[in-house]
NUKENU-440745 format. One record per residue (C-alpha): residue number from 0; chain; x, y, z. Coordinates in nm, 4 decimals, decimal comma. Layout:
<atoms>
<atom><resi>NUM</resi><chain>A</chain><px>X</px><py>Y</py><pz>Z</pz></atom>
...
</atoms>
This chain:
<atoms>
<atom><resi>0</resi><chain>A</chain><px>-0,7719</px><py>15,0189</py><pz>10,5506</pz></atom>
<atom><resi>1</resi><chain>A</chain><px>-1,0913</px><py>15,1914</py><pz>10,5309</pz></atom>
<atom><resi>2</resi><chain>A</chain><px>-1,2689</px><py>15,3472</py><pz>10,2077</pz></atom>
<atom><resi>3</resi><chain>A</chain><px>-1,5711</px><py>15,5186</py><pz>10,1978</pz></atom>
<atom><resi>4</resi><chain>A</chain><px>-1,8514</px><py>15,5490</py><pz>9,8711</pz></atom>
<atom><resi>5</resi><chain>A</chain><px>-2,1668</px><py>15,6459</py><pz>9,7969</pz></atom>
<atom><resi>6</resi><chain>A</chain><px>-2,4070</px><py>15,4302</py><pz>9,6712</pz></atom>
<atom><resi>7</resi><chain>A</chain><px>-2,4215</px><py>15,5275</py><pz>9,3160</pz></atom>
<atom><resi>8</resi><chain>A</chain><px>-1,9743</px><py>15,4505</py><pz>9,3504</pz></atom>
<atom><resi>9</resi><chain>A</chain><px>-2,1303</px><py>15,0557</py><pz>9,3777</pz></atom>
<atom><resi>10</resi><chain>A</chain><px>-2,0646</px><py>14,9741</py><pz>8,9874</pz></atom>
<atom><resi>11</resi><chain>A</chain><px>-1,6982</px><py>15,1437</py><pz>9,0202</pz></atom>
<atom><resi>12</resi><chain>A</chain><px>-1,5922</px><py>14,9951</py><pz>9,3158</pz></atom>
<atom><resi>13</resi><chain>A</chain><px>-1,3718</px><py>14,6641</py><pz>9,3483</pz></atom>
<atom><resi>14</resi><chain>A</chain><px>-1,6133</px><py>14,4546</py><pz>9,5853</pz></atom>
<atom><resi>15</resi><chain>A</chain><px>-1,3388</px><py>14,1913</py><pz>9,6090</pz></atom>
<atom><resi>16</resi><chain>A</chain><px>-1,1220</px><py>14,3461</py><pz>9,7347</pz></atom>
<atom><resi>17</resi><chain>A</chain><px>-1,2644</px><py>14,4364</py><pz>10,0728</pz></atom>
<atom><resi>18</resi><chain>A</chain><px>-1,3053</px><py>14,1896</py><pz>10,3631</pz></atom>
<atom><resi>19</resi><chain>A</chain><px>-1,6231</px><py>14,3979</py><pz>10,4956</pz></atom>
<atom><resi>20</resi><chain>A</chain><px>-1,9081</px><py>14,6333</py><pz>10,3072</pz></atom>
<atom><resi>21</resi><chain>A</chain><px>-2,1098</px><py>14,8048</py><pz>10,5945</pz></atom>
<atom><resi>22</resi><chain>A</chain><px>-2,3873</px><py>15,0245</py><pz>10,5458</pz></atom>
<atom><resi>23</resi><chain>A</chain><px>-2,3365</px><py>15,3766</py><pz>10,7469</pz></atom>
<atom><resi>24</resi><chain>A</chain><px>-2,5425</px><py>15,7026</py><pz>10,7728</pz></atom>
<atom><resi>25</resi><chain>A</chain><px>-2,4148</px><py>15,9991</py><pz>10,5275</pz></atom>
<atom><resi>26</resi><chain>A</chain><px>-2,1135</px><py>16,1429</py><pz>10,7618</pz></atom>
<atom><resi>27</resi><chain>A</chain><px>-2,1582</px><py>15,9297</py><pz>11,0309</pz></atom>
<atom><resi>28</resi><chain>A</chain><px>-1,9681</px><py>15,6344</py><pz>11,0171</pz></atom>
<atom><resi>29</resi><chain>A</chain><px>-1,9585</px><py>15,5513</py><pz>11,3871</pz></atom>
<atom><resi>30</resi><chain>A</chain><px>-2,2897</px><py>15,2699</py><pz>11,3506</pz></atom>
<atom><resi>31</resi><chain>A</chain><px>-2,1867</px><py>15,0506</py><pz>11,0951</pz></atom>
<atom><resi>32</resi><chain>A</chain><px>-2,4695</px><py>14,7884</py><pz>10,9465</pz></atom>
<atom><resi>33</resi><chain>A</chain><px>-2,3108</px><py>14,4606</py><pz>10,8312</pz></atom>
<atom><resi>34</resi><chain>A</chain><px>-2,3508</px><py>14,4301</py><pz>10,4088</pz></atom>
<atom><resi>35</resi><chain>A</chain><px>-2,1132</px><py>14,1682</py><pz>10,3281</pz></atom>
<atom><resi>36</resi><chain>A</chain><px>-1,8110</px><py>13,9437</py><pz>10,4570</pz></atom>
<atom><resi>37</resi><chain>A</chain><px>-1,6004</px><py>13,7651</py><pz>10,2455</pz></atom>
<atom><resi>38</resi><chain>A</chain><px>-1,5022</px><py>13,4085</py><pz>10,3410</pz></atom>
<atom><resi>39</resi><chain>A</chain><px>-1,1240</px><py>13,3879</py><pz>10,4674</pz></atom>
<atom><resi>40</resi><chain>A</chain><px>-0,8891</px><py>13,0942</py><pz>10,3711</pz></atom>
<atom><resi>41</resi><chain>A</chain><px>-0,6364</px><py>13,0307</py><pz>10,5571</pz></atom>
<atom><resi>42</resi><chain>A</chain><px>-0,2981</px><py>13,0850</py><pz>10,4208</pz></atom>
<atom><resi>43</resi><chain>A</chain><px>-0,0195</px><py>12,8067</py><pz>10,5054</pz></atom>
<atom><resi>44</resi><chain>A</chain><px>0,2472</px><py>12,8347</py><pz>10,6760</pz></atom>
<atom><resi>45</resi><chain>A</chain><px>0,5893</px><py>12,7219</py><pz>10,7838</pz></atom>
<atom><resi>46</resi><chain>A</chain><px>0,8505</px><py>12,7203</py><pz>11,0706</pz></atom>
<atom><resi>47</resi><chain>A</chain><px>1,0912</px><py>12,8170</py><pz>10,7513</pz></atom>
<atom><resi>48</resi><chain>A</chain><px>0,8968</px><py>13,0865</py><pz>10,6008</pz></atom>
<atom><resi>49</resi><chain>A</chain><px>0,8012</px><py>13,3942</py><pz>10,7584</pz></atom>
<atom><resi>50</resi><chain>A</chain><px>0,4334</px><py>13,5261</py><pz>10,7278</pz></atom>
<atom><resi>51</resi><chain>A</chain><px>0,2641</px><py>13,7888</py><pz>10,5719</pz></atom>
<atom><resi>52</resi><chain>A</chain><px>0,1425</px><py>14,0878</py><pz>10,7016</pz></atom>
<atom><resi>53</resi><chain>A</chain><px>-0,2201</px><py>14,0684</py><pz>10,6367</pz></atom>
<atom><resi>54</resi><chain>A</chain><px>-0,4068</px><py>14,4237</py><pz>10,6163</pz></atom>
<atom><resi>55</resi><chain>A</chain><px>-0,8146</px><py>14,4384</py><pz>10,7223</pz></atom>
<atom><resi>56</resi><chain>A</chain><px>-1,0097</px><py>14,6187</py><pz>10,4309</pz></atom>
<atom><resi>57</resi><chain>A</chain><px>-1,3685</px><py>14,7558</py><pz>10,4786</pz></atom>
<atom><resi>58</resi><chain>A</chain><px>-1,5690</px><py>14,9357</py><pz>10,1965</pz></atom>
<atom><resi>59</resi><chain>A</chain><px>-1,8065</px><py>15,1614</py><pz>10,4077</pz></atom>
<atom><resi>60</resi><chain>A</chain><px>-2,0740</px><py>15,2571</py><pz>10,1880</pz></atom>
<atom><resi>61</resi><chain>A</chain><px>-2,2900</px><py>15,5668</py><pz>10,2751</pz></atom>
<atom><resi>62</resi><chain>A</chain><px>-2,6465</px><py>15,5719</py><pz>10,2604</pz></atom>
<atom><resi>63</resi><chain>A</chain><px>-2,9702</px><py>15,7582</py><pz>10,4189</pz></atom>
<atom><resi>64</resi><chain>A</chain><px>-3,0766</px><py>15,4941</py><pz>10,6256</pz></atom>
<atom><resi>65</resi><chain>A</chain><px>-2,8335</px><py>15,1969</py><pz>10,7159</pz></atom>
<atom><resi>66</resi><chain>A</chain><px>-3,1138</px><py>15,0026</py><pz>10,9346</pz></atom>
<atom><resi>67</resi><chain>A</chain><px>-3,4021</px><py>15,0196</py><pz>10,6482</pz></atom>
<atom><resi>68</resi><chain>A</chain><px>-3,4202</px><py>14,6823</py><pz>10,5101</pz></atom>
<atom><resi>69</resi><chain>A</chain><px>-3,5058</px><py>14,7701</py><pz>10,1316</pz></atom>
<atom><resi>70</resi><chain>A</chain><px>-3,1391</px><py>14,9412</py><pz>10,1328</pz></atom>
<atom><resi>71</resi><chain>A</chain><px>-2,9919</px><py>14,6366</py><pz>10,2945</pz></atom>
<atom><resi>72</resi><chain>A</chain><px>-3,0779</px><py>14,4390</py><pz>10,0221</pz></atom>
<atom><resi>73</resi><chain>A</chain><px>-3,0353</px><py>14,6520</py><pz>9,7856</pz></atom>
<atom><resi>74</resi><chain>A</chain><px>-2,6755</px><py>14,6823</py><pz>9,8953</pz></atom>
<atom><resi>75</resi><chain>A</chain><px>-2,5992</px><py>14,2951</py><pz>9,9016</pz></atom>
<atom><resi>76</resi><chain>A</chain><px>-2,7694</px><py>14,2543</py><pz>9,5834</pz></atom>
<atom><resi>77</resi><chain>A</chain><px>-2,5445</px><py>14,4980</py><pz>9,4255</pz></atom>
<atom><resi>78</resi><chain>A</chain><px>-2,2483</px><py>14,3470</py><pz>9,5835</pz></atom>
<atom><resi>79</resi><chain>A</chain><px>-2,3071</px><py>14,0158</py><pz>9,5157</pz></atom>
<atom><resi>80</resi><chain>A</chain><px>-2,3480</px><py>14,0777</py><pz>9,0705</pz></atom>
<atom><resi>81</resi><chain>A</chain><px>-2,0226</px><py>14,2888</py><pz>9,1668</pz></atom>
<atom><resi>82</resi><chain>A</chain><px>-1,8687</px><py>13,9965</py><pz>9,3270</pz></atom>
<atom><resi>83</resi><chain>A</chain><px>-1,9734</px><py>13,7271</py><pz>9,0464</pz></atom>
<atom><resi>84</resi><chain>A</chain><px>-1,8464</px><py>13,9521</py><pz>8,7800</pz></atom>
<atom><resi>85</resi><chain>A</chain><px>-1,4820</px><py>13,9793</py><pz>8,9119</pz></atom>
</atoms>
């Protein structure tokens, strides 16, 4: 599942639920710039239980520049207080 923001949509947006954040140009979302990866545990499981379907979520969040290292930071930053504050 894929969702895409604009900056300013930061504060609004659920941070923890997405597996990814990548940075991408303003309607191009074909080069993607790695923001933020959330650690995976593994789920258990049994011979007797059957698993779950797990679904991939990325936050792609639009921006000018997705290279420039100012909004890099300025991305994990913000992701990061939105992450503590879950």
């Amino acid at each position: 599942m894929i969702t895409v923001i604009n900056e300013d949509q930061i504060a609004e947006a659920d941070a923890w639920r997405y597996d990814d954040v990548l940075a991408v140009r303003v309607g191009a979302h074909s080069e993607r710039v790695m923001v933020w990866r959330a650690r995976q545990i593994a789920t258990l499981q049994s011979s007797f239980t059957p698993t779950m379907q797990y679904v991939h979520r990325q936050l792609l969040v639009e921006v000018d520049n997705p290279n420039a290292p100012k909004i890099l930071d300025r991305l994990r930053v913000a992701f990061m207080s939105s992450w503590a504050n879950r």
